[in-house]
C-alpha positions in Angstrom: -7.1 -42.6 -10.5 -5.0 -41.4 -7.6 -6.3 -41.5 -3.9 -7.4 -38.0 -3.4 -10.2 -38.2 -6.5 -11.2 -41.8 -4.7 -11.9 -40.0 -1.8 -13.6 -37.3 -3.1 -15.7 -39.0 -5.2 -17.2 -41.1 -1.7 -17.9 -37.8 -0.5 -20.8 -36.6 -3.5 -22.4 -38.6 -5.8 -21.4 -38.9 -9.6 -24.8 -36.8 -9.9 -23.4 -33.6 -8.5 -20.1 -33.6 -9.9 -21.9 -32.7 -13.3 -23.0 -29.2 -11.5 -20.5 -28.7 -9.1 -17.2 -28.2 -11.3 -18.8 -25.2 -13.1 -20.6 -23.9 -9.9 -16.9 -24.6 -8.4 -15.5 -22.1 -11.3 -18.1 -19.7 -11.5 -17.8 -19.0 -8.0 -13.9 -19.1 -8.0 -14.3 -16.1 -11.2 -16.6 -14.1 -9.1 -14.3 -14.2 -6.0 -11.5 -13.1 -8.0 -13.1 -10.3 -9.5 -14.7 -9.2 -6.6 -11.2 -8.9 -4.9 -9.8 -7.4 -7.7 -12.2 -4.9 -7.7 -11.5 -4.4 -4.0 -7.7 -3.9 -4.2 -8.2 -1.4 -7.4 -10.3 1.1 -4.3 -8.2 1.1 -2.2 -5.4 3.9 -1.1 -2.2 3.7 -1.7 -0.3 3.3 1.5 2.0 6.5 1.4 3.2 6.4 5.1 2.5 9.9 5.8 6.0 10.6 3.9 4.4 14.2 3.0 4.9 15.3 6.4 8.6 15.2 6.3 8.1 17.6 3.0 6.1 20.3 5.1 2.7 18.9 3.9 0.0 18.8 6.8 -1.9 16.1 8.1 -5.3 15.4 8.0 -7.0 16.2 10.5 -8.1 13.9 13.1 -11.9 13.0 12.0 -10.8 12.5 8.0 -8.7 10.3 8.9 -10.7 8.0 11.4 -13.6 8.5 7.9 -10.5 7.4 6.1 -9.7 4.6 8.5 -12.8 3.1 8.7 -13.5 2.6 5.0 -9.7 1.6 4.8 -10.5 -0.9 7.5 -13.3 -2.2 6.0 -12.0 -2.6 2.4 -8.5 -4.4 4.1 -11.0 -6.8 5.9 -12.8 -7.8 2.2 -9.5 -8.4 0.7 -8.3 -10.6 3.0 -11.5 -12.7 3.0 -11.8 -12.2 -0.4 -8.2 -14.0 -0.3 -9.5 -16.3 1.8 -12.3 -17.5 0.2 -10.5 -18.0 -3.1 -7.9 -20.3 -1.2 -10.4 -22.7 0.4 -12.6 -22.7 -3.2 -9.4 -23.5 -4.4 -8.2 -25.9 -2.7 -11.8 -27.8 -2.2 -11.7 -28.1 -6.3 -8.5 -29.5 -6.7 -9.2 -31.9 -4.2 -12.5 -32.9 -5.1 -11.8 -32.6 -9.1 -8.2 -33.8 -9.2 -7.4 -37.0 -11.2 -4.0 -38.5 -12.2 
């Protein structure tokens, strides 16, 4: 056993580990599909190239409707992102053996 599993296994007792590996996973799964699913609604980030073409903008309340749910589906990504790096790393800390 290497030192990272010895001190992870002071932290819970040998009761939870049974429950909290799968919980661990399940969790991890749900986080990933959940900001997979968030990336796939999301706009394509064009730049507003179209306007060098003649194509017009939007006009000024589409795109703060736009923004917002843009804003809003940027901020789930990231903690989406987020979440799945700290699950991550408490499992392979806690769970890790040599």
């Amino acid at each position: 056993m290497n030192l990272v599993f010895l001190l992870g296994a002071s932290i819970f007792p040998e009761y939870i580990y049974r429950w909290l590996r799968p919980v661990l996973m399940l969790l991890m799964l749900l986080v990933g599909i959940a900001t997979i699913v968030v990336i796939m609604m999301q706009k394509p980030q064009d730049n507003n190239i179209g306007v060098l073409g003649g194509q017009e903008m939007d006009s000024y309340s589409r795109q703060n409707k736009a923004k917002s749910r843009e804003s809003i589906l940027k901020k789930l990504t990231i903690t989406g992102a987020v979440l799945m790096a700290v699950l991550s790393i408490f499992f392979f800390i806690t769970f890790l053996q040599a």
